[in-house]
C-alpha positions in Angstrom: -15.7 21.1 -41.3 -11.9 20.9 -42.9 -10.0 24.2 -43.5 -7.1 25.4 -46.2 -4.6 27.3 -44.8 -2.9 30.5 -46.5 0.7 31.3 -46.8 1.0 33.4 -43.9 -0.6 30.4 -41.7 1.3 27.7 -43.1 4.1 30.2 -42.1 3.1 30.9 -38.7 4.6 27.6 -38.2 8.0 28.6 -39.1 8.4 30.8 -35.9 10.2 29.5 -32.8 7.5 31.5 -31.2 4.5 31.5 -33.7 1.5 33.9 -32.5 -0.4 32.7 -29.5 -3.7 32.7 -30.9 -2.7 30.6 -34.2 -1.1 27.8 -31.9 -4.4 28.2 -29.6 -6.3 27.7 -33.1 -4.1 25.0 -34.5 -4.1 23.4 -31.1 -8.3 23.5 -31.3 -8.6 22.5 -34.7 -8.8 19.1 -36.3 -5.3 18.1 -37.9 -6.8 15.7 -40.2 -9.4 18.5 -41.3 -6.5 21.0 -42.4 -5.3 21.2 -45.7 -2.4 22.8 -48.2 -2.7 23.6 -51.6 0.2 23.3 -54.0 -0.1 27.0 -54.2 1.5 27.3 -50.7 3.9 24.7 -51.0 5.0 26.9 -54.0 4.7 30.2 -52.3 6.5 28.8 -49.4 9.6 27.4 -52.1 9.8 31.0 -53.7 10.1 32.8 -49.8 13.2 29.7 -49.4 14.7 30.8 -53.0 14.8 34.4 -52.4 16.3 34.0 -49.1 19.1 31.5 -49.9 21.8 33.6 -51.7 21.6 36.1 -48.5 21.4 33.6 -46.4 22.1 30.2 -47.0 21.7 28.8 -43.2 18.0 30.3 -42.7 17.3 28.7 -46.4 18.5 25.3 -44.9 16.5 25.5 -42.1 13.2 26.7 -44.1 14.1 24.2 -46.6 14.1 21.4 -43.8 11.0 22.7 -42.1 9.3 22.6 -45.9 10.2 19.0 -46.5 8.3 18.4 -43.0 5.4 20.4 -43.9 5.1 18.3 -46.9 5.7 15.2 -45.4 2.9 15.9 -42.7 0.5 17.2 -44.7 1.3 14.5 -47.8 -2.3 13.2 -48.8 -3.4 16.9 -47.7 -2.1 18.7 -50.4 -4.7 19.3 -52.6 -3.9 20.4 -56.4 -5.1 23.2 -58.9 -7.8 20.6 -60.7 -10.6 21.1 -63.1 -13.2 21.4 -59.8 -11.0 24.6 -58.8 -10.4 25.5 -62.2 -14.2 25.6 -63.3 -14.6 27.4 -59.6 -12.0 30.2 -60.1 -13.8 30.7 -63.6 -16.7 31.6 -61.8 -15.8 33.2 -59.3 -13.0 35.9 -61.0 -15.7 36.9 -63.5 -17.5 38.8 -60.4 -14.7 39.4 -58.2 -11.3 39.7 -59.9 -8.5 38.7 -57.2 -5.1 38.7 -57.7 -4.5 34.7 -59.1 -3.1 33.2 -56.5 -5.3 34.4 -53.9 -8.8 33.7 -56.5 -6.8 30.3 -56.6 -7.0 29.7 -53.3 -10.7 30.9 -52.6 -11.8 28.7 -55.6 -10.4 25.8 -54.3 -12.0 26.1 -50.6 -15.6 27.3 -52.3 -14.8 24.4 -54.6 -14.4 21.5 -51.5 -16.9 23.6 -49.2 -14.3 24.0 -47.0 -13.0 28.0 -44.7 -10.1 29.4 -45.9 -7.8 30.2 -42.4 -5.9 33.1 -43.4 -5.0 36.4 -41.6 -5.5 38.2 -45.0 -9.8 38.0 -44.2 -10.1 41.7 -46.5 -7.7 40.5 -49.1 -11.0 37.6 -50.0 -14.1 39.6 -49.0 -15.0 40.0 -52.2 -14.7 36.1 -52.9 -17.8 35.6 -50.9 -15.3 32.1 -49.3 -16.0 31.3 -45.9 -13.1 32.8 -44.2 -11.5 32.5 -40.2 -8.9 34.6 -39.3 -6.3 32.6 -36.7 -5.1 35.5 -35.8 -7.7 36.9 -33.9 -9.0 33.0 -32.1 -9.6 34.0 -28.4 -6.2 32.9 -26.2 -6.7 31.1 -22.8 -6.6 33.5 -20.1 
């Protein structure tokens, strides 16, 4: 089983205090079974760019942590290729999604892999297999 992660997990990361049950999850899950697409290493950059005029410190820092991310996840990157582009073809013809999120679901449908995202009703309609970190049971 391998997994793409959405923005707003990728993110989670960011946090000095991420949410409990996305550590629990990342902590469960198999690092060399999780995956980035370009798509949130460019969702990521635009967050960095519209912060960095307010607030050039919290840009560093984001910038910093983004050049980690990509560093850890290097040969887990996975690009916008034919296989998603054929995929996305497919699958916004039925269920129209806004691009980057149809982007997204193509390319897990395309790899077979489950979209982690806590955004599970923004791709219901993608028919992707989806988890939701967010709500992973927490250690009593």
């Amino acid at each position: 089983m391998a997994y793409l992660l959405d923005t707003n997990v990728a993110s989670e990361l960011t946090k000095s205090r991420p949410h409990p049950a996305v550590s629990a999850w990342l902590e469960a899950a198999p690092g060399p079974a999780l995956y980035l697409s370009v798509l949130v290493v460019g969702e990521i950059r635009q967050g960095i760019e519209r912060v960095r005029d307010r607030d050039p410190v919290k840009a560093a820092v984001f910038e910093s942590w983004l050049t980690r991310l990509e560093h850890g996840f290097a040969d887990r990157i996975v690009p916008v290729d034919l296989k998603v582009a054929r995929q996305w073809g497919l699958l916004n013809a039925k269920a129209t999604l806004p691009v980057v999120d149809g982007l997204l679901a193509a390319t897990a449908l395309a790899y077979g892999w489950t979209l982690v995202t806590r955004n599970t009703k923004d791709f219901a309609r993608a028919s992707v297999p989806l988890l939701d970190p967010f709500a992973w049971p927490v250690g009593s």
